[in-house]
C-alpha positions in Angstrom: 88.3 50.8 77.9 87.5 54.4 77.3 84.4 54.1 80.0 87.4 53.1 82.6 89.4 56.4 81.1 86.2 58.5 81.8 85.7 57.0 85.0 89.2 57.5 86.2 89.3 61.3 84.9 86.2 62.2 86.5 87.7 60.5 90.1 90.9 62.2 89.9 89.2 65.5 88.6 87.1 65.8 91.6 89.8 64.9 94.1 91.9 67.4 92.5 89.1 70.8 93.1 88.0 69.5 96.0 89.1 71.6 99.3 89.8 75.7 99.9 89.2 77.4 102.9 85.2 77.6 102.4 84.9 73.9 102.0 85.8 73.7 106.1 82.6 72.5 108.0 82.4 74.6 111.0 80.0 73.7 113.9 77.7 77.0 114.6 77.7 78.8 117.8 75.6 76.9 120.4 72.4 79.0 121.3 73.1 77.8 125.2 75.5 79.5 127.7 76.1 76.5 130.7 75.4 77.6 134.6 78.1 75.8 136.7 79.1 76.2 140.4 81.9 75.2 141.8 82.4 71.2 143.3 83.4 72.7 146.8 79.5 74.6 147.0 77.8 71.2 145.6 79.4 69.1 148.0 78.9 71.0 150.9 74.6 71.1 150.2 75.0 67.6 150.4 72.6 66.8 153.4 69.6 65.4 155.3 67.2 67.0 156.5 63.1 66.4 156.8 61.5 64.9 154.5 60.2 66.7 151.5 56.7 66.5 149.0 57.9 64.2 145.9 57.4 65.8 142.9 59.6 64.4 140.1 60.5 61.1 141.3 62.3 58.5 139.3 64.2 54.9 140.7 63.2 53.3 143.7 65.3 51.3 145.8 64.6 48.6 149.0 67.2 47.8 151.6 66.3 46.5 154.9 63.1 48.4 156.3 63.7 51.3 154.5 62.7 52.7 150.5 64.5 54.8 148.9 62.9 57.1 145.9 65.2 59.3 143.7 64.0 63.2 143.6 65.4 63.6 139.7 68.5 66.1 140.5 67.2 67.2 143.7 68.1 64.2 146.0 66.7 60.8 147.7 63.4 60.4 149.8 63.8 58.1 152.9 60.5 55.6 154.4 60.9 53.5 157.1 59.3 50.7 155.1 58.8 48.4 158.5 55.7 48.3 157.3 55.4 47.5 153.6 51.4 48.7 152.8 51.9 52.4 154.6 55.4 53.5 154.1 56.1 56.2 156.4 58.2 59.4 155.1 61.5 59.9 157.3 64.1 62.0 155.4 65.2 63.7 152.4 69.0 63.4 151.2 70.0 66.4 149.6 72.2 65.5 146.9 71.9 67.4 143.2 72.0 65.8 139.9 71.3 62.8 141.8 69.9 60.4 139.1 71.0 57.0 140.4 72.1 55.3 143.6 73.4 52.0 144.9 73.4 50.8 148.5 75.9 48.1 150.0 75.9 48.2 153.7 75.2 51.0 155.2 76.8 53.1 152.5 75.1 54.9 149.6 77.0 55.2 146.4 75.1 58.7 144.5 75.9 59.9 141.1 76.2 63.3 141.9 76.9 65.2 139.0 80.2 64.3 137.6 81.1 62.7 140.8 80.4 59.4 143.0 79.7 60.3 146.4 79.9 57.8 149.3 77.3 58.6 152.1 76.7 57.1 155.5 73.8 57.8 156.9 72.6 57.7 160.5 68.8 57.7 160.5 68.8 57.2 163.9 70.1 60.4 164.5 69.1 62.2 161.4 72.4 63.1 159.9 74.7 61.7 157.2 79.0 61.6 156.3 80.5 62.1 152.9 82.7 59.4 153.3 84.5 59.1 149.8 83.8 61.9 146.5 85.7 60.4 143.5 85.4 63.5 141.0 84.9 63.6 137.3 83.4 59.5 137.2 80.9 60.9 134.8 81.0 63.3 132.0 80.0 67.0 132.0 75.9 67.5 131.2 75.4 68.4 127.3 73.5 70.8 125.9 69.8 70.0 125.7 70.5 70.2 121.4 73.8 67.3 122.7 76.5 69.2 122.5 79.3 68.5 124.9 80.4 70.5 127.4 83.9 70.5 125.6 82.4 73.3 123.3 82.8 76.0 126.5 85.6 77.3 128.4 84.3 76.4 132.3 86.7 76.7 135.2 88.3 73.4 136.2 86.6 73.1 139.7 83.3 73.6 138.6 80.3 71.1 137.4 77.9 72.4 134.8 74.7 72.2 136.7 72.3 73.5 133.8 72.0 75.9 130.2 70.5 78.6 129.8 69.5 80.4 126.5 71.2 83.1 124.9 
């Protein structure tokens, strides 16, 4: 019985000095100051235009006759694929933040920052149309250290594109 006493006054004790205004756990100031442009400016370097030299490629995808490799943040390489064992360069879709893509039809779905943009493109021709941008489908970029973009004041129009150090 007097272990259960001792028990209880030592709970209640340290519930009862527990708080003040220097117990508050405050996050420190982030060491990163984010780079953003406004959604107008991003959606209007969306374009094609010749093809480029890969250099940090990620996903590939097949549709039809023609291959499609990501350009991490940079946009999408286009082969005409007619021929499957020498793939022949055609275009490059400027899209940044690009880091996936979907096809159905003859539209391409692009995660394009924080927004899904619907392309059409005309290889025949060599141009492309934004058919649909559905904005904020995917959350601001985070701080290389994770911190969300919630933690800075940004104007409402613009996308956080990159951080930059202190």
């Amino acid at each position: 019985m007097r272990r259960l006493l001792y028990l209880c006054f030592f709970a209640l004790n340290s519930c009862l000095f527990y708080g003040g205004e220097d117990d508050i756990l405050t996050e420190p100031p982030s060491i990163y100051e984010p780079i953003s442009v406004s959604r107008a400016v991003l959606h209007a370097q969306i374009e094609m235009t010749d093809h480029q030299t890969s250099i940090n490629t990620g996903k590939i995808y097949i549709k039809d006759d023609f291959l499609f490799v990501i350009e991490k943040d940079m946009g999408i390489h286009v082969y005409d694929n007619s021929n499957r064992n020498t793939p022949v360069p055609k275009f490059f879709i400027a899209i940044g933040g690009i880091t996936d893509i979907s096809i159905k039809g003859n539209l391409i779905y692009a995660h394009h920052y924080t927004d899904l943009v619907v392309i059409r493109p005309d290889f025949t021709v060599g141009n492309l149309q934004i058919v649909h941008i559905s904005p904020d489908v995917f959350p601001q970029l985070k701080t290389p250290n994770g911190w969300s973009a919630d933690h800075f004041e940004i104007p409402e129009d613009h996308i956080i594109i990159d951080y930059r150090i202190l």
